[in-house]
KESE-980137 format. One record per residue (C-alpha): y, z, x. Coordinates in steps of 0.02 Angstrom, whole numbers, plus 32768, in hexadecimal, padded with zeros to 4 digits. Each point is the difference from the previous one (the first is absolute). Example, Ala and Ser with C-alpha at 12.3 -4.5 7.8 and 13.67 -1.06 7.14 Angstrom:
<sites>
7F1F8186826780AC7FDF8045
</sites>
This chain:
<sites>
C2A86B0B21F37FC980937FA97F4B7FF7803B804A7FE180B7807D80B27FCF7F6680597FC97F917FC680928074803B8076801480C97FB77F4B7FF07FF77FED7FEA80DC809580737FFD7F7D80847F8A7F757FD980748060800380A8803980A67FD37F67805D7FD27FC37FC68088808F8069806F7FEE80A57F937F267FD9800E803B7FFD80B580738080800A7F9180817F9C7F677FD08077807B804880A1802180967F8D7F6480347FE57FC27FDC80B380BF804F805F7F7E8090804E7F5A7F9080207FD17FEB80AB80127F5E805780607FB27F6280797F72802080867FF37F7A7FE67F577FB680847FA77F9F800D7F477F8380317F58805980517F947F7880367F468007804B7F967F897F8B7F8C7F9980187F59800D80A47FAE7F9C800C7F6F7F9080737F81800B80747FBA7F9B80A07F897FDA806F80AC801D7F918043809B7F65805C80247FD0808F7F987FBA80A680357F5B801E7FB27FF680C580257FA38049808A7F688040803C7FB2808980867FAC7F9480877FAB809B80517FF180B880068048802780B47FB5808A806780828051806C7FA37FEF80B380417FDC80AF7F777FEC808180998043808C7FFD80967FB57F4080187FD67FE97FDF80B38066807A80517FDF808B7F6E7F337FE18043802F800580B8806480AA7FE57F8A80577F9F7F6C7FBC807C805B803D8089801480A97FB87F6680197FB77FB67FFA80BB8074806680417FF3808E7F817F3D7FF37FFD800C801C80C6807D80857FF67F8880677F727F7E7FF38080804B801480B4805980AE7FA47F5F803A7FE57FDA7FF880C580AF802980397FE480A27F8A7F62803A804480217FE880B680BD803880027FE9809E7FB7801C808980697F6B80737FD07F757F737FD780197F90808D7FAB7FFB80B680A4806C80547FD880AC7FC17F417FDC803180267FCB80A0808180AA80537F8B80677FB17F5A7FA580578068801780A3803480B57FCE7F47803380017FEE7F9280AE808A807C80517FC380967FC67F597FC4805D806B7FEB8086804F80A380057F58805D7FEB7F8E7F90804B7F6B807B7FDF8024803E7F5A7F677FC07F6D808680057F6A80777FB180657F787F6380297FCE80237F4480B67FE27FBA80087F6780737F5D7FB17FAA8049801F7F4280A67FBE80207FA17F6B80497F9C7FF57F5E809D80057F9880587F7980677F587F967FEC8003801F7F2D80CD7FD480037FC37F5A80707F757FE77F7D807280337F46807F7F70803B7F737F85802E7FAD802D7F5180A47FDF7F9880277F5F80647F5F7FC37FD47FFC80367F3C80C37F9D800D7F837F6280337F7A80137F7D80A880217F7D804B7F5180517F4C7FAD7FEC7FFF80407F5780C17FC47FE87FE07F6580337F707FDE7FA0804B80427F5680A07F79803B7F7A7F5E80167FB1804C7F6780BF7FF07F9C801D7F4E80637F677FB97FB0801F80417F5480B57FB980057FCE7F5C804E7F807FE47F708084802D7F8C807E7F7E80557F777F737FF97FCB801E7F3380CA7FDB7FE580017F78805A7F7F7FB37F9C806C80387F67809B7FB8804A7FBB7F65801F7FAC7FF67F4780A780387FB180697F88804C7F997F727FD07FE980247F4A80C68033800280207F54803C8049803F80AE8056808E7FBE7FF8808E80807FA980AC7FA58084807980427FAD809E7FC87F5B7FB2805E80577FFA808D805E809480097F4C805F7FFC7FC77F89809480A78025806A7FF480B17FC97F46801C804380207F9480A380978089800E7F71807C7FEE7F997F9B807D80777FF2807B801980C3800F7F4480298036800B7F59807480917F8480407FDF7F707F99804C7F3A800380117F957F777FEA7F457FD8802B7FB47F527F8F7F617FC480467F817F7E7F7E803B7F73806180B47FFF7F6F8054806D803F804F80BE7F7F80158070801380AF80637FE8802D80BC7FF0808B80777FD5802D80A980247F6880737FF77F7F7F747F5A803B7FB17FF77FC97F4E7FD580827F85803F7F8D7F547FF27F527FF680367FE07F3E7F6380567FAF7F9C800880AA8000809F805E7FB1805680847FD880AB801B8024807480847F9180828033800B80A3806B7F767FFF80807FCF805C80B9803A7F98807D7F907F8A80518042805280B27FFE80A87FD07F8C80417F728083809E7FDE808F7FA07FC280177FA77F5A80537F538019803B7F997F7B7F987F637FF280227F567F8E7F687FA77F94804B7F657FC97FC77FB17F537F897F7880717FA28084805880518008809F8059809B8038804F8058808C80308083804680B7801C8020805380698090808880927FC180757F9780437FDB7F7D7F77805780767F9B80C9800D8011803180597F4E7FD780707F6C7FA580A07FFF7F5C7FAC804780607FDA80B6805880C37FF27F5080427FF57FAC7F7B808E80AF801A80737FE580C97FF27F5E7FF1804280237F8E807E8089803D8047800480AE7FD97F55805A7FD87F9D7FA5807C80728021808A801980C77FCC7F428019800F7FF27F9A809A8087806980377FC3809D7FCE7F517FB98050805B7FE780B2804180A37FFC7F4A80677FD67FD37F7A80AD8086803C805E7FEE80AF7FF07F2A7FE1800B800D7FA6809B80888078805B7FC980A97FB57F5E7FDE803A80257FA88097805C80B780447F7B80657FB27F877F9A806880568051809A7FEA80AB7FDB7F7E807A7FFE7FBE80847F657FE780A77FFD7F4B7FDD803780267FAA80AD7FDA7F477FC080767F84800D805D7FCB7F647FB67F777F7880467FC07F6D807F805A7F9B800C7F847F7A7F667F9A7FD480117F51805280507F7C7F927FC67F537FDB809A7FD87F9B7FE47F477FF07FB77F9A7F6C7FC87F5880187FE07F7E7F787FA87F6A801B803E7F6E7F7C7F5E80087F8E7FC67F987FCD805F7F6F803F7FB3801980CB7F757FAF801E7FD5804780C27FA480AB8027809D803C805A802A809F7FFA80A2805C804B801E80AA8031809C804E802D800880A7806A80A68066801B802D7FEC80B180C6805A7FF8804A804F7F5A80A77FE980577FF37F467FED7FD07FF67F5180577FB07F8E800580047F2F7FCA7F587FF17F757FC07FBF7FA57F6C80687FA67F487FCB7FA17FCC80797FB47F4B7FEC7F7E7FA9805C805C7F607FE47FA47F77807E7F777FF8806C80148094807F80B980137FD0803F80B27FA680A07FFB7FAC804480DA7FE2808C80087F7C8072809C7FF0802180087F44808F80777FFA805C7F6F80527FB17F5A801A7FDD801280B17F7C7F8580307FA27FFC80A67F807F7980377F8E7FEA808D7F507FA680377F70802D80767F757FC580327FA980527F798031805E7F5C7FFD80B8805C806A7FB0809180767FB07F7A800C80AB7FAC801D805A80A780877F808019806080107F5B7FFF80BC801180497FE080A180877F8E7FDE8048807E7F8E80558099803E7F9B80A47FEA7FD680167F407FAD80B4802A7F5A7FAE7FED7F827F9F804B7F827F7B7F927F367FEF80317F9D7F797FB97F487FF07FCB7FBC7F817FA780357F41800180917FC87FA980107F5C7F9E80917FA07FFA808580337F717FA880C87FFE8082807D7FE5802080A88014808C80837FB5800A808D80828064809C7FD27FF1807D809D805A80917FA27FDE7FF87F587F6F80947FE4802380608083805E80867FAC7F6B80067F7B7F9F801A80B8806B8089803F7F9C809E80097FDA80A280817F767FF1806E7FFA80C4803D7FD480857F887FDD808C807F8097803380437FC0804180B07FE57F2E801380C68007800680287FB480BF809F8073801E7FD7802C80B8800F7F7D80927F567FC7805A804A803680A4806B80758049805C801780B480468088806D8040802580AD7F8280668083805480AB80127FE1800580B380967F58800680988037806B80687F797FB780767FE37F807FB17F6A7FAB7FA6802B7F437FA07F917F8D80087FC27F537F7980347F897F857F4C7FF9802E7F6E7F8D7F687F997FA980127F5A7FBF7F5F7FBF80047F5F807A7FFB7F877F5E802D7FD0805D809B7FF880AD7FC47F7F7FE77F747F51801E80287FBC7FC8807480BA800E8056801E7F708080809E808380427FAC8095804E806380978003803F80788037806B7FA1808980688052808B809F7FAA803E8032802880B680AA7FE9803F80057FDC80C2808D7FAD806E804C7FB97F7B7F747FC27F8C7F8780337F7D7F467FE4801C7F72802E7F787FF27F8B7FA67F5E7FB77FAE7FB17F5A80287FFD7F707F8D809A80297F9A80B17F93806480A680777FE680A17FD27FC1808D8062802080A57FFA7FA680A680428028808B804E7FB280387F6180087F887FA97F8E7FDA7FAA80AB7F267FED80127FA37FE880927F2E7FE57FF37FA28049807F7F3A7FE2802A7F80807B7FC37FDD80B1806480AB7FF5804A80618050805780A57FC77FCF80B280368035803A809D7F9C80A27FE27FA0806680837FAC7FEC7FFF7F497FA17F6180047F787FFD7F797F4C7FCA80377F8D7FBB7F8E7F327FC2801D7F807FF97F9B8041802F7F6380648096802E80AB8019804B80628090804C80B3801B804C801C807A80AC80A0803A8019805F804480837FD2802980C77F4E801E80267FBE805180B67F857FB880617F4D80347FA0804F80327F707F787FC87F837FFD7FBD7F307F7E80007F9D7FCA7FAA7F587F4780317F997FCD80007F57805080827F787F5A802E7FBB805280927FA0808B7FCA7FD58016809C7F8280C280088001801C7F4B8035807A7F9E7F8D80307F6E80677FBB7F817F99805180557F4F80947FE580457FE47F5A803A7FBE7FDD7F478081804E7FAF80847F9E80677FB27F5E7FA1806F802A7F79809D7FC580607FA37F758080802C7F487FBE7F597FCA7FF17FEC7F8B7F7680667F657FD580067F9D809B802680C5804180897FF77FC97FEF80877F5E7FA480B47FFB7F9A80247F72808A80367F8C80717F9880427F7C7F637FBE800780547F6380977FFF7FE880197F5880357F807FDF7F79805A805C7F7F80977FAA80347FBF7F4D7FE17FC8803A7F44808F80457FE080787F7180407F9C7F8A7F947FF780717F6380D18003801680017F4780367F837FC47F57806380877F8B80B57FA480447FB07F5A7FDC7FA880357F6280B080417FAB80597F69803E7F947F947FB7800F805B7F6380A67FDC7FF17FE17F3B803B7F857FFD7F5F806680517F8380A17F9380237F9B7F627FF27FA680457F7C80B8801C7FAF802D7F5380207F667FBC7FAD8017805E7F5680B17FE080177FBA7F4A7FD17F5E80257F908027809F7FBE801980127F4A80C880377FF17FFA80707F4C80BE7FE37FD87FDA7F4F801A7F8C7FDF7F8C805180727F8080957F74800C7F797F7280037FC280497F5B80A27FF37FB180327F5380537F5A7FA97FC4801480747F4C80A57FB67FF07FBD7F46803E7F7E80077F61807D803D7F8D80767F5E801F7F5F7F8E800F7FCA80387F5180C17FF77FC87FEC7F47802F7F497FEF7FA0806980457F8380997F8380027F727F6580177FB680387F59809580177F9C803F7F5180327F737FC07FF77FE980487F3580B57FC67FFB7FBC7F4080267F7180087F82808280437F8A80697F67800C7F697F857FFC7FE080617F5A80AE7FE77FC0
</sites>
């Protein structure tokens, strides 16, 4: 009985310094990372029975428990995966929302004071400093265009960089993860299935890591090991296997890193942003995606717009010199278009002129050759797909552009396409890196009309004429298909003069038109307006029989302003955005959208703050090590070895007692 007694304080001695081993080990690790407070499981031993019952033979500790809850872990990784996105996006969209919001660095200021200079041209039509002023403000709008476009793309060498230094972390991490599997695994079967808690609390903590730079799943093996995924299912661990990511230009466009997978076999991938759903990696690929590309295609459409309308007035007008206006702004290409090296095979090539800013979007395009004389145009920004044959590959392309609605460009092809050749088109993209000033002398500024009108003086009538309207100058350039001057002759109710070649339309007040054949006459309507040729004019009011109008060229033009004003009405016109937005007003629009998603990703970025830290809460709630705990742990399992060695002690003495009497 003794030997039973003494047996029994002895698992009693053990079982208890194992709790204060225990206890002491969550002590020392209460402020280590990713620690799980772990804690004895003891049973009873086995009892022996006899005539009076079954005897307890002590205990003993089964196990050393980790406290763990794969609920918790779960939602603690999907919190902090959530708002590691979110708060990488909303560092990086500020950044934008910064430079283009503020007042004094963004396109506003540049544009009222380009358009100042354009009225004071207009106001002194003659006047070299005026012209002068006109040509600097120009250059400062064109360096404001150019300082955004710069920062926007150092933001996309910084997110290149970004994302490389995060696939750089992943891979260091995911090594890490697969050496401790192989520990696991070798721990657990030289501790006889005995789970290595501390091994495992580094594993859980670096997947925690992991799972920050890149939304990560989890699946647990029966030897210990988990294998790890990401993307759509992409394994990057399988127990002590892992792949490597790597950050890589894009096999469709050569200017953006794209995360690509080499598995352990050889084989890899690359994998599509959206692969990505979580973790700072997806906040840096979303940003770019959504946001950056979008603000320079943005800012792109709006150096087109005012290219294509600026010059399109300026074309109208005539300089100082008598010529007829060219290009105020140099011409803009705007588009760049990437064929998918080096995966097509064909000699295809696509080229993608500007036909109306005004239709433009801030998408970027995919165009795919995808079977035999079949073209397949995806909008990116949205998924819009459009598909259409021909009876060869430039008819199917002609057909696909015109299935969709008006994109604000056209699409040539040269070159023969194989099937599965692809193309990424962005039509906006460099065009505010394009966006410069094509005059430098400022006599070459076309203020003055090409034409001018006036009444004969020898007219007995009432009627008068508006000065001469040109919106096209086709046939006034050299060698001019509309000779001038013309004389308009009002007899018996009509107005003869009128040159051969060119049919008339005449409009009323109304809006009411009526065409006319060339050379005329046609009936004479008050306040009618009478366009041919290029060139329109209104007569008002009651003419005599032989009153006469004439129209010629304004060779001097000196003190002519006509077409200032008409440029510096551009400011207000709705020209851009389906015409439905002037050129601040598409600025503003554009500063709008950043700013509505900076709010909208700083809103979701707090939230989710707060979603991480409660769960966070509730896991450590769990695993955490409680202080004032252990302290009464300490003292319960001190206590539990005192009374075990009081009964080692009470086992010996009776046991002395026994030899005492076998003595006697």
């Amino acid at each position: 009985m003794g030997n039973s007694v003494l047996n029994i304080g002895i698992s009693g001695i053990n079982a208890a310094q194992a709790g204060l081993v225990t206890t002491g080990h969550n002590i020392s690790n209460a402020s280590t990372a990713g620690y799980s407070r772990q804690q004895i499981v003891q049973s009873t031993n086995q009892p022996v029975f006899s005539g009076a019952g079954y005897f307890g033979q002590g205990t003993n500790v089964q196990t050393i428990k980790r406290s763990y809850n794969s609920y918790l872990e779960q939602q603690v990784l999907t919190a902090n995966s959530r708002y590691q996105e979110m708060n990488t996006y909303y560092e990086q969209v500020k950044q934008i929302d910064d430079l283009f919001g503020d007042p004094s660095a963004g396109l506003s200021p540049a544009i009222q004071d380009f358009f100042k200079g354009v009225q004071s041209v207009a106001a002194n039509a003659t006047s070299i400093p005026s012209r002068q002023s006109m040509l600097s403000q120009s250059e400062a709008l064109v360096a404001r265009f150019q300082t955004l476009n710069t920062r926007i793309d150092e933001l996309r060498d910084l997110v290149g960089g970004e994302i490389n230094g995060t696939v750089t972390e992943i891979n260091s991490l995911a090594g890490q993860i697969g050496e401790l599997n192989q520990r696991i695994i070798y721990a657990s079967n030289i501790g006889a299935g005995q789970p290595p808690n501390d091994l495992l609390d580094e594993r859980a903590q670096l997947v925690s890591q992991l799972n920050d730079q890149v939304r990560v799943t989890t699946m647990s093996n029966e030897d210990g090991s988990i294998n790890v995924f990401v993307g759509n299912g992409q394994p990057l661990v399988v127990r002590s296997d892992v792949a490597t990511l790597t950050a890589q230009p894009s096999r469709a466009d050569l200017s953006r890193i794209v995360v690509a997978i080499q598995l352990p076999t050889g084989g890899g991938q690359e994998l599509p942003d959206a692969a990505f759903s979580g973790g700072k990696l997806s906040g840096l690929l979303n940003f770019r995606s959504e946001s950056l590309d979008s603000v320079q295609n943005g800012l792109g459409r709006l150096a087109l717009g005012i290219t294509q309308t600026f010059n399109a007035q300026h074309r109208l007008g005539q300089d100082l010199d008598g010529a007829l206006g060219g290009d105020y702004f140099q011409p803009l290409a705007g588009r760049t278009i990437y064929p998918n090296s080096p995966s097509n095979t064909g000699t295809a090539q696509i080229d993608v002129p500007i036909t109306n800013a005004s239709d433009l979007t801030t998408s970027d395009y995919s165009l795919t050759y995808t079977a035999a004389n079949t073209f397949q145009l995806v909008r990116r920004s949205d998924s819009q797909v459009w598909t259409a044959s021909g009876a060869t590959p430039a008819a199917a392309l002609a057909a696909v552009l015109a299935a969709a609605p008006s994109q604000g460009f056209s699409m040539t092809l040269s070159g023969a396409p194989a099937v599965g050749d692809s193309f990424t088109i962005q039509p906006t993209r460099a065009a505010a890196d394009q966006f410069a000033v094509a005059i430098k002398d400022p006599r070459l500024i076309a203020a003055a009309a090409p034409i001018r009108t006036l009444a004969t003086n020898a007219n007995t009538g009432s009627a008068s004429i508006t000065q001469g309207v040109v919106s096209d100058v086709t046939n006034l350039a050299p060698p001019p298909a509309l000779t001038l001057p013309l004389t308009f002759t009002y007899n018996a109710g009509n107005l003869s003069g009128f040159p051969a070649g060119f049919p008339i339309t005449v409009t009323q007040p109304n809006g009411t038109s009526t065409s006319y054949p060339a050379g005329g006459p046609i009936p004479y309507s008050d306040g009618a307006k009478i366009a041919f040729g290029g060139v329109s004019f209104t007569i008002s009011g009651t003419p005599k029989n032989g009153d006469s109008f004439t129209m010629e060229r304004n060779p001097g033009g000196v003190s002519d302003s006509r077409n200032a004003v008409l440029l510096g009405q551009l400011q207000q016109v709705k020209t851009l955005i389906g015409n439905s937005a002037s050129y601040e007003a598409a600025y503003a629009q554009l500063v709008g959208e950043i700013g509505s998603r900076t709010r909208e990703v700083q809103v979701t970025s707090e939230s989710q703050k707060v979603v991480a830290e409660r769960a966070k809460d509730a896991q450590q709630a769990l695993v955490g090590v409680n202080l004032d705990e252990e302290a009464a742990n300490l003292v319960r399992y001190q206590q539990a070895y005192q009374a075990a060695g009081k009964v080692m002690q009470v086992a010996s003495t009776l046991f002395n007692e026994i030899l005492a009497i076998g003595r006697g």
